[in-house]
Backbone as a printed PyTorch tensor [residue, N CA C, xyz], in Angstrom:
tensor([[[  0.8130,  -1.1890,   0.0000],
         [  0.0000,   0.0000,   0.0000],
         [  0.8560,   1.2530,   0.0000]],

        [[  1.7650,   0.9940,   0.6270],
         [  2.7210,   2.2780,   0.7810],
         [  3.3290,   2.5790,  -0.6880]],

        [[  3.8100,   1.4640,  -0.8990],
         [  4.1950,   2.0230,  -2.4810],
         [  3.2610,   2.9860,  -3.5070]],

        [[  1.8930,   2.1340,  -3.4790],
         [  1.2360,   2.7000,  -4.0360],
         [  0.8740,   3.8720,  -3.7920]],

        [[  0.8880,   4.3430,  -2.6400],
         [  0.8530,   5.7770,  -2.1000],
         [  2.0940,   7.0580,  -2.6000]],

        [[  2.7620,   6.3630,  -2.3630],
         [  4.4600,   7.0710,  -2.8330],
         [  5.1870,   6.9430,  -4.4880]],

        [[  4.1300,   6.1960,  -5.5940],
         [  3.9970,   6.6640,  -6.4450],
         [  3.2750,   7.5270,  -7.3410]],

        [[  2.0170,   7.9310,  -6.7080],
         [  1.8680,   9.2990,  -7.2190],
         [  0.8260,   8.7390,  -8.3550]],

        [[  0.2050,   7.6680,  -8.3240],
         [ -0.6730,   7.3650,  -9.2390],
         [ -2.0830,   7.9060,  -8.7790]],

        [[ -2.3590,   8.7540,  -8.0050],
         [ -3.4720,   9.7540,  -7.3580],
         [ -2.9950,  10.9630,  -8.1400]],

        [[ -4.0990,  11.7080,  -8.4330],
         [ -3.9480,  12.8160,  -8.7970],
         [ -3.9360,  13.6520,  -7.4240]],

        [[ -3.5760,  15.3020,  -7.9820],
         [ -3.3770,  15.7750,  -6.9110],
         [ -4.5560,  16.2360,  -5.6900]],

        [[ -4.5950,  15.6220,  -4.5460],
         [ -5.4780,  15.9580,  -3.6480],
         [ -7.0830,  14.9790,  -3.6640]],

        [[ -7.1290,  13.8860,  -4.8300],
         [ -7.7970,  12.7110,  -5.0330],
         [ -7.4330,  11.5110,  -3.8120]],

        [[ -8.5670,  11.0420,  -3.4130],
         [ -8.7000,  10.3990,  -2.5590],
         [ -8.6700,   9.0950,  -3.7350]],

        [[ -8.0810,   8.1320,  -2.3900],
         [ -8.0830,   6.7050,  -2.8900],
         [ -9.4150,   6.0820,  -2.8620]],

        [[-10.2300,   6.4350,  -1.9170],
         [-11.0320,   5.9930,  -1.4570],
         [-12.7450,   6.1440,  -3.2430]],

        [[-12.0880,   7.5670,  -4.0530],
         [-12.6290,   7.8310,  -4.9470],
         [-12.5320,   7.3170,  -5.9580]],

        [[-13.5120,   6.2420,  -6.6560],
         [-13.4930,   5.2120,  -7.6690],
         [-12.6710,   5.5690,  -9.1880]],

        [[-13.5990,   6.8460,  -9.1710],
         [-13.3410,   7.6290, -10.4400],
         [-11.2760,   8.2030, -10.5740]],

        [[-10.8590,   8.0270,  -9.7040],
         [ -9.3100,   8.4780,  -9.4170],
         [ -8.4780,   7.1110,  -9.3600]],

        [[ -9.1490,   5.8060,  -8.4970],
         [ -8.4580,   5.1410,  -8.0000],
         [ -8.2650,   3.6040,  -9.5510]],

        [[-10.0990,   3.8460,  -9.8080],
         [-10.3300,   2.2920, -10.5120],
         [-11.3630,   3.3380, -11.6980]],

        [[-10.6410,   3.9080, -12.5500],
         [-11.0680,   4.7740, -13.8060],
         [-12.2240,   3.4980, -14.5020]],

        [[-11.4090,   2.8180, -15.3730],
         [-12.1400,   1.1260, -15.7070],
         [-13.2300,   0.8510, -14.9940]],

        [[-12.8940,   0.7720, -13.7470],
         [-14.1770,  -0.2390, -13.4110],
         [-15.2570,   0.4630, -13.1160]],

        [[-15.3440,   2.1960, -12.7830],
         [-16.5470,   3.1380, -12.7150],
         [-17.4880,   3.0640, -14.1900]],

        [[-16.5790,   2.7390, -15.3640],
         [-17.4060,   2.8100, -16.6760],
         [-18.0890,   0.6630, -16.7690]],

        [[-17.0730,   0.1590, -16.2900],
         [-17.3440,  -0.6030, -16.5210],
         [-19.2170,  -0.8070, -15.5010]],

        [[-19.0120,  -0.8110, -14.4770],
         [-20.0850,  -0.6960, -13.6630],
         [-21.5750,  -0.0880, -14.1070]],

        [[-21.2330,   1.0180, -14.2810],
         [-21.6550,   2.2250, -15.4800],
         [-22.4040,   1.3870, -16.7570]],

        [[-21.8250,   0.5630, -17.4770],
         [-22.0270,   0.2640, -18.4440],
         [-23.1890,  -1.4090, -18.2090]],

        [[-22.7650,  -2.1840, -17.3530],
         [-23.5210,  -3.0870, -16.9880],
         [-24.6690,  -3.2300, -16.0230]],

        [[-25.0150,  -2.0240, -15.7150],
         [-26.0510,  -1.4850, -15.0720],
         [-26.9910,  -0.3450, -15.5440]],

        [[-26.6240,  -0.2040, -16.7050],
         [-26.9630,   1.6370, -17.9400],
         [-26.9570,   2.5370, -16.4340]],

        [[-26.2490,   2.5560, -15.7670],
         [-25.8080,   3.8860, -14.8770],
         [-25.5640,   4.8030, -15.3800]],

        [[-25.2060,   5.9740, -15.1470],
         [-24.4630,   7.6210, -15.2110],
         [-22.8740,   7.1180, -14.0510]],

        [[-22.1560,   7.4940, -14.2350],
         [-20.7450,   8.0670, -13.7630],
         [-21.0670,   7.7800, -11.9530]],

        [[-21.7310,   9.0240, -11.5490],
         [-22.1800,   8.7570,  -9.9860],
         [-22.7060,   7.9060,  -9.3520]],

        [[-24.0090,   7.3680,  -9.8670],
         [-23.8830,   5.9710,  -9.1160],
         [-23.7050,   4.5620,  -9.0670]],

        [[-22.9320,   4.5800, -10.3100],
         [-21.2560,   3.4000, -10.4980],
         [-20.2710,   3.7760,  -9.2460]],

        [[-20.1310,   4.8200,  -9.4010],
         [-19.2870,   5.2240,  -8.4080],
         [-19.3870,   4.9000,  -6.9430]],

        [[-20.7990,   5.4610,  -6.2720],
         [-20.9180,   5.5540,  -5.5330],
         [-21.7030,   3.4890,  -5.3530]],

        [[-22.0760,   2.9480,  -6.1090],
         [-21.8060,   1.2220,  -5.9640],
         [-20.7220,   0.7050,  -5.6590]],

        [[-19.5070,   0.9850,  -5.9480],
         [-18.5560,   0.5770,  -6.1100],
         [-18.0750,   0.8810,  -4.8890]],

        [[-18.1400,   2.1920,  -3.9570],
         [-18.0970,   2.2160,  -2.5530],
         [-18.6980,   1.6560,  -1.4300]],

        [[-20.0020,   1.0560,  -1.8480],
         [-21.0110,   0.5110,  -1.1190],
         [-20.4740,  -0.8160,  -1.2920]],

        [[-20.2560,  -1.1590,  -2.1100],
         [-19.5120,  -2.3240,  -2.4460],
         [-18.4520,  -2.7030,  -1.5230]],

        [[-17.1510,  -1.6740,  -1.5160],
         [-16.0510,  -2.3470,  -1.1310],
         [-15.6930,  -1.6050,   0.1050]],

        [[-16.0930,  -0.5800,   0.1940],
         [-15.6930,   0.0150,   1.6560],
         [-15.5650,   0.1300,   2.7530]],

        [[-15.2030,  -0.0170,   3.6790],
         [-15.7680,  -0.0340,   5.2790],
         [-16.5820,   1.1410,   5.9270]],

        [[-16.0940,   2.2380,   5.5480],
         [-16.6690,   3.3770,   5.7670],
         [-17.4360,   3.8430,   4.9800]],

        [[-18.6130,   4.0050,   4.3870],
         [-19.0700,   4.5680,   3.1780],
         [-20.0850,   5.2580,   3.5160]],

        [[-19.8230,   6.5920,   4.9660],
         [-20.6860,   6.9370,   5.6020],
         [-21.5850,   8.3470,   4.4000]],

        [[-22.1750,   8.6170,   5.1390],
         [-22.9110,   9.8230,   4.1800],
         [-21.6750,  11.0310,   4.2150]],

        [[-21.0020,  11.3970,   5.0180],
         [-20.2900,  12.2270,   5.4150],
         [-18.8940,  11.7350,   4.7370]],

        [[-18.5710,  10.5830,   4.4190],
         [-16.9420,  10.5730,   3.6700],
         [-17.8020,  10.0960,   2.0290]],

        [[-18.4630,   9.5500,   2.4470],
         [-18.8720,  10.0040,   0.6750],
         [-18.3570,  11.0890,  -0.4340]],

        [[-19.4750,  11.9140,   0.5480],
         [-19.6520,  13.6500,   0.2970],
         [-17.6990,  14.3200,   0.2080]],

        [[-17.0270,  13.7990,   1.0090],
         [-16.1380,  14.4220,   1.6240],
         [-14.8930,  13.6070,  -0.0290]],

        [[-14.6730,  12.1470,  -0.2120],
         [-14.2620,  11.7720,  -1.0490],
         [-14.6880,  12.1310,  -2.5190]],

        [[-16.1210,  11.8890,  -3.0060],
         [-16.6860,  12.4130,  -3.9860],
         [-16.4110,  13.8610,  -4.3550]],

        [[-16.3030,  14.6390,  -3.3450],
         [-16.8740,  16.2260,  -3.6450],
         [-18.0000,  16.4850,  -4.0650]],

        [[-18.5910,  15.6160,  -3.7320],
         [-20.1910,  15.7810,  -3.7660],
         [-20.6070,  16.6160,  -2.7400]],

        [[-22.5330,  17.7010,  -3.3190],
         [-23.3820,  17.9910,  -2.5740],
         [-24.3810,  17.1440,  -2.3820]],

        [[-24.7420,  17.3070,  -1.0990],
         [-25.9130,  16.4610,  -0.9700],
         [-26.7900,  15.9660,  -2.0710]],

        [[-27.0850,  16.7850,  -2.9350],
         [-28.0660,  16.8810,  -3.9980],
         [-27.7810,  15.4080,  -4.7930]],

        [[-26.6420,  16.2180,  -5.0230],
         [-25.7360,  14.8080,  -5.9630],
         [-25.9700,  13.4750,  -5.6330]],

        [[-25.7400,  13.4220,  -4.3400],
         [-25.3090,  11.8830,  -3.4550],
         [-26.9780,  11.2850,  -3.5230]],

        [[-27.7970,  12.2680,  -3.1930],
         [-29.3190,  11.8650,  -3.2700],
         [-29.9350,  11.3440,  -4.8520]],

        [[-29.0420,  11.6690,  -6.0250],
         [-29.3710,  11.6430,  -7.2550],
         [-28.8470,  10.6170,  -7.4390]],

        [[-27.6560,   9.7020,  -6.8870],
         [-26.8770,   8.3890,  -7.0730],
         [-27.4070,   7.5950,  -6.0670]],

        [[-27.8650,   7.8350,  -5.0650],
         [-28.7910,   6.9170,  -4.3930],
         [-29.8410,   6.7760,  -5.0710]],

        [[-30.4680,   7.4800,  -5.7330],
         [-32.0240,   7.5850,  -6.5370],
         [-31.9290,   6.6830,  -7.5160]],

        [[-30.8330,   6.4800,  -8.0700],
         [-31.1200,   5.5900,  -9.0330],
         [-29.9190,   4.4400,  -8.9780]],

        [[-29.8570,   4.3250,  -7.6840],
         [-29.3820,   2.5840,  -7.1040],
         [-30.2790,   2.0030,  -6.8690]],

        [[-31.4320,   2.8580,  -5.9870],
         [-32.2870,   2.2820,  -5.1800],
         [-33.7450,   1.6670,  -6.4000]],

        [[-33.5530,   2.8000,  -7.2780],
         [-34.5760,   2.6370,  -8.6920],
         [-33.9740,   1.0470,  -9.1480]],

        [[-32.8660,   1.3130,  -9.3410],
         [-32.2450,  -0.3970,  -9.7120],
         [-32.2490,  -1.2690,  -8.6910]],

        [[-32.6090,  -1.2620,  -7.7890],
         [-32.5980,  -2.4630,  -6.5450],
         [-31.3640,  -2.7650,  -6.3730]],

        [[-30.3360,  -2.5140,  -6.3980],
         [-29.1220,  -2.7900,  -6.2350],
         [-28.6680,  -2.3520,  -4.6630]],

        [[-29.3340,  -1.2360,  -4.3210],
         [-28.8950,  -1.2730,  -2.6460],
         [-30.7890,  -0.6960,  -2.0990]],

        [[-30.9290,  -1.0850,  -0.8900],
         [-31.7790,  -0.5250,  -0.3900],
         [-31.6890,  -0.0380,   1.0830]],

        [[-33.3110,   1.5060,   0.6180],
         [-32.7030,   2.4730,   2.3500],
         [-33.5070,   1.7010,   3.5210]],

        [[-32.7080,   2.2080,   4.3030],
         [-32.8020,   1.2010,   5.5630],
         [-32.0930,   2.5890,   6.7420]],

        [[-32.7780,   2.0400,   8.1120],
         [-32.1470,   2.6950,   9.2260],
         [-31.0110,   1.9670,  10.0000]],

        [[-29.8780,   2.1360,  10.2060],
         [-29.3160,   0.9710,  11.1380],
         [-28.3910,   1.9530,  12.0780]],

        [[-28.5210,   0.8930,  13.1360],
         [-27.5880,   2.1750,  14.5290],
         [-25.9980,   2.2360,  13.6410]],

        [[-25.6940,   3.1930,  14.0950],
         [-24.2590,   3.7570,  14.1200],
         [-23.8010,   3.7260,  12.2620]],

        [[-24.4270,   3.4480,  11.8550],
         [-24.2820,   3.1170,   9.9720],
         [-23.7350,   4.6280,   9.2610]],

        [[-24.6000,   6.1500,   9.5210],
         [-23.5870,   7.1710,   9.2390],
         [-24.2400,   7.2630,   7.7270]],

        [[-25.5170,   6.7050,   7.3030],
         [-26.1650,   6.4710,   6.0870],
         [-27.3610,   5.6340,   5.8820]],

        [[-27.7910,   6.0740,   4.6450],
         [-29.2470,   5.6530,   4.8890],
         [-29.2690,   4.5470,   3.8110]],

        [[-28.4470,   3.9500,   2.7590],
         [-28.3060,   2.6750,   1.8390],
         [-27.3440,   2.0420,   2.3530]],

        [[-28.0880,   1.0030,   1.9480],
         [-27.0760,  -0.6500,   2.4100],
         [-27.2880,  -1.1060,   1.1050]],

        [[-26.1720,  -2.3240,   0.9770],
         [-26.7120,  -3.4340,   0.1750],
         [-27.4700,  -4.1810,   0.7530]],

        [[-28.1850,  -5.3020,  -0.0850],
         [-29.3160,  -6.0600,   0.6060],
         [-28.5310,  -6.9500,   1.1180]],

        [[-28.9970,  -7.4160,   2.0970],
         [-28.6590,  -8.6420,   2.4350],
         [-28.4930,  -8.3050,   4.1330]],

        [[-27.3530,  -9.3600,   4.9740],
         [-27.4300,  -9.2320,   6.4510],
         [-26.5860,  -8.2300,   6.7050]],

        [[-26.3410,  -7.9000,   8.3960],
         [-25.9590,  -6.3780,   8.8270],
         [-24.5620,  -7.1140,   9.8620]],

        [[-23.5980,  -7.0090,   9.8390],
         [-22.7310,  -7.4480,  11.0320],
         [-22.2230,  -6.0610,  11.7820]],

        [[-22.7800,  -6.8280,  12.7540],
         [-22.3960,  -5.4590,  13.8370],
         [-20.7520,  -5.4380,  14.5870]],

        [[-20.9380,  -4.3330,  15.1230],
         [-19.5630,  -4.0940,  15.6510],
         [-19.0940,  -3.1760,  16.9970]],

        [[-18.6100,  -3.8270,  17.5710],
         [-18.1800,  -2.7200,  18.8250],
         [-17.5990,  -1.3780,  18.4450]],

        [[-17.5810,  -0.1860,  19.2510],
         [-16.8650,   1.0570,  18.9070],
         [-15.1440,   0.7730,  19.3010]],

        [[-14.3690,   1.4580,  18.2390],
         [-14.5760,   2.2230,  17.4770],
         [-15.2680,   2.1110,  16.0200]],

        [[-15.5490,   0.5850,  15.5080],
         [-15.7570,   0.2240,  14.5640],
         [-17.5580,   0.3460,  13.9490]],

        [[-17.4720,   0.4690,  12.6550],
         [-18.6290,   0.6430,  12.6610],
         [-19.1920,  -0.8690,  11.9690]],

        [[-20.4790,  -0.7320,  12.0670],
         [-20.9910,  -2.2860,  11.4560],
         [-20.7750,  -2.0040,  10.4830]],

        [[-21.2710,  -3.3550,   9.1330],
         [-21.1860,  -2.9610,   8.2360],
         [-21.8360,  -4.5760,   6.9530]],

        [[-21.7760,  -4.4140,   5.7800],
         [-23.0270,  -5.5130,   5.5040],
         [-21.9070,  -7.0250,   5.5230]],

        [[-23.0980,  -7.7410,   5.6440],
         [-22.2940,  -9.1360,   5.7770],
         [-21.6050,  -9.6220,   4.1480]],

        [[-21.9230,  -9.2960,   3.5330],
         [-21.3580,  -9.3380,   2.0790],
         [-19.8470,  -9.4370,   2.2670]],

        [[-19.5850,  -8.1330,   2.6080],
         [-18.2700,  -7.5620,   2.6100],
         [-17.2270,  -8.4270,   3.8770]],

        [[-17.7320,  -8.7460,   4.6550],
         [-17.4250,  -9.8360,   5.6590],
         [-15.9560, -10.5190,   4.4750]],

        [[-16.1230, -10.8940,   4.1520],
         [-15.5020, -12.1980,   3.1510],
         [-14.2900, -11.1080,   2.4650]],

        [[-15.1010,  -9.6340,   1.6410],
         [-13.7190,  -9.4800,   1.1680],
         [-12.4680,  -8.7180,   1.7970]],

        [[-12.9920,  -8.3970,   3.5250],
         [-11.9750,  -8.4790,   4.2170],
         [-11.2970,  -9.1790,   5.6950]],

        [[-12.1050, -10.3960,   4.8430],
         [-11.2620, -11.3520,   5.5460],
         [-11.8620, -11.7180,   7.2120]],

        [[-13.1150, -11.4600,   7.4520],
         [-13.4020, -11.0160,   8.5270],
         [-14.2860, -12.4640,   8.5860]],

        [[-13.6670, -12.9470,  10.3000],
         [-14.1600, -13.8360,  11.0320],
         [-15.7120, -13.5250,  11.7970]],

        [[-16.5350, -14.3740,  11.5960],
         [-17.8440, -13.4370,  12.1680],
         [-18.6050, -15.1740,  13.2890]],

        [[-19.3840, -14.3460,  14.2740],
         [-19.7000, -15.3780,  15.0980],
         [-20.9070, -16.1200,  14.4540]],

        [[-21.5350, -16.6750,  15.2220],
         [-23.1280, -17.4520,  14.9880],
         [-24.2490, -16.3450,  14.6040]],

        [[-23.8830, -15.5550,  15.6160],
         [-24.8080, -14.4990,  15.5880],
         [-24.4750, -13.2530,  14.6970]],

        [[-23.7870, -13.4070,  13.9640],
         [-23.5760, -12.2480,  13.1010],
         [-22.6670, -10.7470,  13.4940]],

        [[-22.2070, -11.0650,  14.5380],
         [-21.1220, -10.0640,  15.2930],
         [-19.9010, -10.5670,  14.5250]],

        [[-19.0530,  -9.5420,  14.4880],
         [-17.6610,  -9.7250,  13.7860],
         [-16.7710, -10.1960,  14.8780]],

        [[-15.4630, -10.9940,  14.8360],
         [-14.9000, -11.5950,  16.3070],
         [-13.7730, -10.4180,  16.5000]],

        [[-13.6200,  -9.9420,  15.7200],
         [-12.4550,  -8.5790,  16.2050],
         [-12.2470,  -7.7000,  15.3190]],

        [[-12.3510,  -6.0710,  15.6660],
         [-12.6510,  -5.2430,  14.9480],
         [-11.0270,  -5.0170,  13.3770]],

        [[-11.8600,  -4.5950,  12.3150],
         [-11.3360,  -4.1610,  11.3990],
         [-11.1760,  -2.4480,  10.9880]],

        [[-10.0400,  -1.8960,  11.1690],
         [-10.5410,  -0.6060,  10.2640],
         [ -9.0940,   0.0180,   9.3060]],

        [[ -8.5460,  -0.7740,   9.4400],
         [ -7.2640,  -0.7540,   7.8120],
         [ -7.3080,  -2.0290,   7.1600]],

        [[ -7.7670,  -2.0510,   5.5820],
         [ -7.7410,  -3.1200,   4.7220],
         [ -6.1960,  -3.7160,   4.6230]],

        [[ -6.6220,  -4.6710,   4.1540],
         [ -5.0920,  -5.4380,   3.8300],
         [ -4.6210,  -5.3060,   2.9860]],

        [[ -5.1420,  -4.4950,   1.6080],
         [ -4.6440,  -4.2480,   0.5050],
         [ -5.0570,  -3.1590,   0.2550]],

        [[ -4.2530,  -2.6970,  -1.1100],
         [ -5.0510,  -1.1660,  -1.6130],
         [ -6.2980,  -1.5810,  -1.9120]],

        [[ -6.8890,   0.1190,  -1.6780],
         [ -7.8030,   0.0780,  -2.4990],
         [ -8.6040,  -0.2770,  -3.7910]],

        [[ -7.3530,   0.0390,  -4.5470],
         [ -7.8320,  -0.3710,  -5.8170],
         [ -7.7940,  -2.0290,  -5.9760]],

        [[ -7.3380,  -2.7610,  -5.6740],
         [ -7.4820,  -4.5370,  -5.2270],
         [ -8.8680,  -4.8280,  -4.4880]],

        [[ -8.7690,  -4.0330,  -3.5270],
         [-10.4060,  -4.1230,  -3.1420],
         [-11.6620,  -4.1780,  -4.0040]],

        [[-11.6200,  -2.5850,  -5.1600],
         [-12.6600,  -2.5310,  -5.2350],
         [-12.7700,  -3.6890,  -6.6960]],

        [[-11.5320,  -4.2510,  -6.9580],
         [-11.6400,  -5.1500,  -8.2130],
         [-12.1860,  -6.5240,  -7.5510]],

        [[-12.0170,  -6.8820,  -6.5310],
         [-11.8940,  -7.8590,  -6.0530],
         [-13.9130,  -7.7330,  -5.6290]],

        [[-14.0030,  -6.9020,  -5.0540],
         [-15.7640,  -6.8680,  -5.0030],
         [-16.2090,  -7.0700,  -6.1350]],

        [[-15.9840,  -6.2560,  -7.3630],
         [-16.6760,  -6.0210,  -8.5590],
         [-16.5380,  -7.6150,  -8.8630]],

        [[-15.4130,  -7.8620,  -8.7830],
         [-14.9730,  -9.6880,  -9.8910],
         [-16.3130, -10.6450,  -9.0700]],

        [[-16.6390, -10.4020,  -8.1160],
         [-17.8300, -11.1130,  -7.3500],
         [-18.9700, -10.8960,  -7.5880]],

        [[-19.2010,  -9.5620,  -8.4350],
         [-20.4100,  -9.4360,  -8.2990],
         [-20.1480, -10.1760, -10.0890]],

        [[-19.0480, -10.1460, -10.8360],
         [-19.2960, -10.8900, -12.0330],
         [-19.5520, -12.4680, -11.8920]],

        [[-18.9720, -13.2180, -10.9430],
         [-18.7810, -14.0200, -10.5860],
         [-20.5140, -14.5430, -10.0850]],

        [[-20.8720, -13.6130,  -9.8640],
         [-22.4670, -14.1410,  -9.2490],
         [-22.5160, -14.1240,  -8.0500]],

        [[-22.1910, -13.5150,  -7.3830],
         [-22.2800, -13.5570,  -5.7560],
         [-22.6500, -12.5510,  -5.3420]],

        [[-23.2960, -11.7680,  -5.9310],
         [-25.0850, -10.7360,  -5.2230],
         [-24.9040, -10.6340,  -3.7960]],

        [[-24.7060,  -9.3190,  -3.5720],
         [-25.1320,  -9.4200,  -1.8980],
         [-26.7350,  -9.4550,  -1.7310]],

        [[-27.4700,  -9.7530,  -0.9330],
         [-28.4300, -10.3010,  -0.5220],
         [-28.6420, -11.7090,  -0.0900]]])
């Protein structure tokens, strides 16, 4: 990860965490197998692979206004691809479908999908056995590694 940081393959002041900077390809690709727009490929692709993908680092990674973020939720949720939901400590109002694994503070919960692509041990009951909040790989491995699953057929829900 460090390497990848210290070569400079970010533009300047682009977050990793931002699809469109990090995984150019796979925002169109997403885009394209869903007839999306740009934003909410984008913003799938975070819901997808992220740990944090609160309303507030969204906004903050994207450079999105609210408006925006509400216009890429609008037409995830039009596609059934994530649905809104309330959940404690979540920091947002879309999930993907499927189960919720919770988490002690500092950590936040987050969907059981994602369980798997970082590696995360989870109990009977759907609690995680010890908190996560630095991936094991870059980002950009992440968000290929979600997407290759969802080609693969493995749908969260």
């Amino acid at each position: 990860m460090m390497a990848r940081i210290r070569s400079g393959a970010l533009p300047e002041g682009a977050h990793e965490a931002y699809p469109p900077a990090a995984v150019p390809d796979l925002v169109a690709e997403v885009a394209e197998r869903f007839g999306l727009e740009p934003d909410p490929a984008v913003l799938y692709l975070q819901l997808l692979t992220l740990l944090r993908p609160t309303d507030r680092n969204v906004r903050t990674w994207n450079g999105w206004k609210p408006a925006r973020h509400k216009a890429a939720v609008t037409a995830l949720t039009g596609r059934g691809l994530v649905i809104e939901a309330k959940r404690a400590r979540a920091g947002r109002g879309v999930f993907l479908p499927g189960g919720w694994v919770k988490a002690d503070k500092p950590h936040l919960p987050l969907e059981r999908w994602k369980a798997e692509l970082y590696g995360l041990l989870l109990y009977a009951d759907g609690t995680e056995t010890g908190g996560l909040s630095w991936p094991g790989r870059p980002l950009p491995e992440l968000y290929a590694a979600a997407w290759q699953r969802i080609l693969d057929g493995d749908q969260p829900g």
